[in-house]
N, C-alpha and C positions, 0 to 999 in steps of 0.2 A: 154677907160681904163684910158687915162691920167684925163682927166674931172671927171670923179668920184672915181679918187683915190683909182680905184683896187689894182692897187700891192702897195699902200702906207706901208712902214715897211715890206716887204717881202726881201728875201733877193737873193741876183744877186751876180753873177759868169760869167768868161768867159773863156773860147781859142780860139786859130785861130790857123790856120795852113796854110803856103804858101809854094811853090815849092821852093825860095829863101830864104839865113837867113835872111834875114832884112823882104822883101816882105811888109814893113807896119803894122808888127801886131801889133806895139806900139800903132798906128792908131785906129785901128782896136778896141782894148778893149779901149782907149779911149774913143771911140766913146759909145761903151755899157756902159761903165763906169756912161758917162753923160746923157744915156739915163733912167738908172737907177739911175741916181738922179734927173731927171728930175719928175719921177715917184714917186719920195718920197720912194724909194728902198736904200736898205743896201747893199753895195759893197764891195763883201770878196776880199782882194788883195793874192796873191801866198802864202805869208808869209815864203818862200824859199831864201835862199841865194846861190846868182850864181854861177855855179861851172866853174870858171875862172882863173887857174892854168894851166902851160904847159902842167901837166899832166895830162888833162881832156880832155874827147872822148865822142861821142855821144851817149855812155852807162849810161852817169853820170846823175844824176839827176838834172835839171835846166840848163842846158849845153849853152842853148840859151841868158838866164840870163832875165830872167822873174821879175818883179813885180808885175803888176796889174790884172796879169791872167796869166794862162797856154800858152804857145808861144811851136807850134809842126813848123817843117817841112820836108817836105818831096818833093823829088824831083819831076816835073812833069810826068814824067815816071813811075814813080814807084807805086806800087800796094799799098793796105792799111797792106796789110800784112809785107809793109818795111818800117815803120815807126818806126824812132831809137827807142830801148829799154829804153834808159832816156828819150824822149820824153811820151813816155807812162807811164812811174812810174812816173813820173813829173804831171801829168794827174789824176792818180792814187791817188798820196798823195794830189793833190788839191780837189779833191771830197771829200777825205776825212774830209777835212778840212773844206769846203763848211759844210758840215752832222754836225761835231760839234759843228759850228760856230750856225748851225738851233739850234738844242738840247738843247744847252744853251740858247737859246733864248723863248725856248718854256717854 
């Protein structure tokens, strides 16, 4: 793919999810980040601001404090069904965002 410049100008997104908050997801969409510029790929970042206030719970949206992609997590134990509700709306409004960033593009 990389040699014949398949995905050259298409367009790249990510998330990661780890049992921990940190667990490396900075890492982690780095890593696809570069791999999609490596590919000649367009790299939509969250476009989210952190919600980083005493008063902010694992309900809120961007809760983790995301840039370059979606960042979920979720404890090792725990089921896909208990994955905080701002982690999933956070998820949510990135696809959507992903969809208009194509559109426009098209």
């Amino acid at each position: 793919m990389w040699a014949k410049r398949a995905w050259q100008d298409k367009v790249f997104g990510g998330f990661t999810n780890s049992a921990s908050f940190n667990g490396d997801k900075q890492v982690t969409l780095i890593w696809m980040q570069t791999l999609a510029a490596q590919h000649g790929g367009i790299w939509v970042s969250l476009g989210l601001l952190p919600a980083n206030t005493k008063q902010a719970d694992r309900n809120d949206i961007n809760t983790l404090g995301g840039s370059i992609g979606a960042l979920v997590q979720t404890p090792a134990d725990a089921s896909v069904d208990e994955i905080p509700h701002g982690d999933i709306e956070t998820v949510k409004i990135y696809v959507a965002r992903i969809s208009e960033i194509i559109n426009k593009l098209d």
